[in-house]
C-alpha positions as CSV (number, residue, x, y, z in Angstrom):
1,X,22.3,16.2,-15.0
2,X,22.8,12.7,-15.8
3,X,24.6,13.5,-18.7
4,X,27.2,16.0,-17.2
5,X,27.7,13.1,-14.3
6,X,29.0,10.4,-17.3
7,X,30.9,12.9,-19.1
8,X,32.8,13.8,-16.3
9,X,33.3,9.8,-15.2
10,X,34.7,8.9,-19.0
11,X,36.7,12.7,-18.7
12,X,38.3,11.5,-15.3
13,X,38.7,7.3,-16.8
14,X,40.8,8.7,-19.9
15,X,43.1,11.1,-17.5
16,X,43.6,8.5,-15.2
17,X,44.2,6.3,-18.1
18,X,47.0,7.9,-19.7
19,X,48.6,9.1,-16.6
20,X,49.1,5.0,-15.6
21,X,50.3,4.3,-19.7
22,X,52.5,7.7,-19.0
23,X,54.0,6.2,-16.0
24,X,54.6,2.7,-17.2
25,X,56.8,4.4,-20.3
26,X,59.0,6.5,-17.8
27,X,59.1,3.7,-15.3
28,X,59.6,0.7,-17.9
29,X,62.9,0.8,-20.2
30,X,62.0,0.2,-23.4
31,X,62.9,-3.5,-25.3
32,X,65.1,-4.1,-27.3
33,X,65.3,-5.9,-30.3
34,X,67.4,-9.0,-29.9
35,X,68.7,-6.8,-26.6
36,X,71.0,-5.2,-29.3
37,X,69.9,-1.6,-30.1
38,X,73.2,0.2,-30.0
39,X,75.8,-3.1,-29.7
40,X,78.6,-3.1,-32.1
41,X,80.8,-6.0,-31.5
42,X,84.0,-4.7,-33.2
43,X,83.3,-1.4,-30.9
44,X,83.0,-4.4,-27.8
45,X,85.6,-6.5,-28.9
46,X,88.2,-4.0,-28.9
47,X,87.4,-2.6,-25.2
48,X,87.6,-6.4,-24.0
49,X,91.1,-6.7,-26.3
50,X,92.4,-4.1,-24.1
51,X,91.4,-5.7,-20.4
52,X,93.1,-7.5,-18.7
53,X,92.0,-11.6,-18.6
54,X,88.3,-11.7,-16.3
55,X,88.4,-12.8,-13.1
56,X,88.2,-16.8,-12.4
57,X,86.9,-16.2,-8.3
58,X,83.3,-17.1,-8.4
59,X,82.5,-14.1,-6.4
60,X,84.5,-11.5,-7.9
61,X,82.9,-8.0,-9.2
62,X,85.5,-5.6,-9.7
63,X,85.5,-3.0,-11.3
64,X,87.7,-2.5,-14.6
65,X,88.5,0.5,-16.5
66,X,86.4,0.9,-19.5
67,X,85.4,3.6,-21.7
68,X,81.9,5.5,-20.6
69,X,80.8,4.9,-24.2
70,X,81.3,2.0,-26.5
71,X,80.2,2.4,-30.0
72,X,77.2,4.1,-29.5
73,X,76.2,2.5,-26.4
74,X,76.4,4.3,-23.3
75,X,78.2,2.7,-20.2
76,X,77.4,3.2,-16.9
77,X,79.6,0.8,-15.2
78,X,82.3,-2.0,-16.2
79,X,82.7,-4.6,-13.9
80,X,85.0,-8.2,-13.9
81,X,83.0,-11.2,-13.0
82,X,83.9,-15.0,-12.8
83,X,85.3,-15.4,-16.1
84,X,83.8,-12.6,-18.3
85,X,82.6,-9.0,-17.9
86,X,79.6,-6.9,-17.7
87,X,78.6,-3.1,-18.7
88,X,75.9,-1.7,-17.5
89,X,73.8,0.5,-20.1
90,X,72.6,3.6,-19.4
91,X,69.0,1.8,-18.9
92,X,66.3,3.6,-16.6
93,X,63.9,2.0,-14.6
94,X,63.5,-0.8,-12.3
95,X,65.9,-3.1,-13.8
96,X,69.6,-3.6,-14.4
97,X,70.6,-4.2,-18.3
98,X,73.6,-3.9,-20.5
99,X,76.0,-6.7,-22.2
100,X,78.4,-9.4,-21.3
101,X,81.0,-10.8,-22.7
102,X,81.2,-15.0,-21.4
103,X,84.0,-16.8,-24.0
104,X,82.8,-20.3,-22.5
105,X,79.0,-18.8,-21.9
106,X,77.7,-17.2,-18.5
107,X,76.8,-19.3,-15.9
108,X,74.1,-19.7,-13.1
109,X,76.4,-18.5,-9.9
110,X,76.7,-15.3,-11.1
111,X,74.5,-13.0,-9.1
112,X,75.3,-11.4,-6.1
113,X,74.2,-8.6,-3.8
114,X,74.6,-6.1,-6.1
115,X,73.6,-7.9,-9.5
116,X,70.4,-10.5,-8.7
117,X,69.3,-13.2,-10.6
118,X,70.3,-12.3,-14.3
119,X,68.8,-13.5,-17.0
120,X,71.3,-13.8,-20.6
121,X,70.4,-13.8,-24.1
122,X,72.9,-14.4,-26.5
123,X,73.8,-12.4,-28.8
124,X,76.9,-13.2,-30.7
125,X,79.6,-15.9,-30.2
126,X,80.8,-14.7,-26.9
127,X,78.5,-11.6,-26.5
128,X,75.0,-11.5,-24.7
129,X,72.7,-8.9,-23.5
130,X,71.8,-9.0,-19.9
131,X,69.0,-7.8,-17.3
132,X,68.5,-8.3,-13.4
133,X,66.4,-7.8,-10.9
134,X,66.7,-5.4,-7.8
């Protein structure tokens, strides 16, 4: 009897186990190397050719017409902010990602309501990769 009781303790610990580690992988997007994965700044560069010059109002976030896919990167959302813009990827879970394009870098004031503290790694030149809270 004491046997069957253990067998069915580990049986129920590795379930459990894998449902949590099957949750975490749905719930949690997936890095990215260097936050690049799909970026392709020729692909970038000639989206941002074609918009017209960012914002300057330190609380702008407008949306601007871009295409739903740049490259090979999927975009949710294009928006203007004080002096750049972001796309959003097509990221699932918890958080907010994509890239931003900041000629004279990104700067601290940029969250809002709607886009909370971000966090930038660069990427290249003017380009970085983004994520924020919610």
């Amino acid at each position: 009897m004491r046997v069957a009781r253990w067998s069915w303790i580990v049986g129920i610990a590795a379930v459990d186990g894998l449902v949590v580690a099957a949750v975490l992988l749905v719930v949690q997007p997936l890095p990215r190397s260097k936050g690049t994965g799909c970026f392709d700044r020729a692909a970038f560069d000639q989206v941002v050719a074609r918009l017209p010059p960012p914002p300057t109002n330190q609380d702008a976030f407008d949306r601007v017409d871009a295409p739903d896919k740049i490259g090979s990167c999927r975009i949710n959302e294009s928006v203007g902010v004080q002096d750049g813009y972001i796309f959003y990827s097509d990221s699932m879970g918890f958080d907010d990602s994509g890239w931003g394009y900041f000629p004279t870098g990104p700067n601290d004031d940029l969250g809002n309501g709607s886009w909370e503290s971000p966090q930038f790694k660069q990427i290249d030149g003017p380009w970085y990769t983004w994520t924020a809270s919610w």
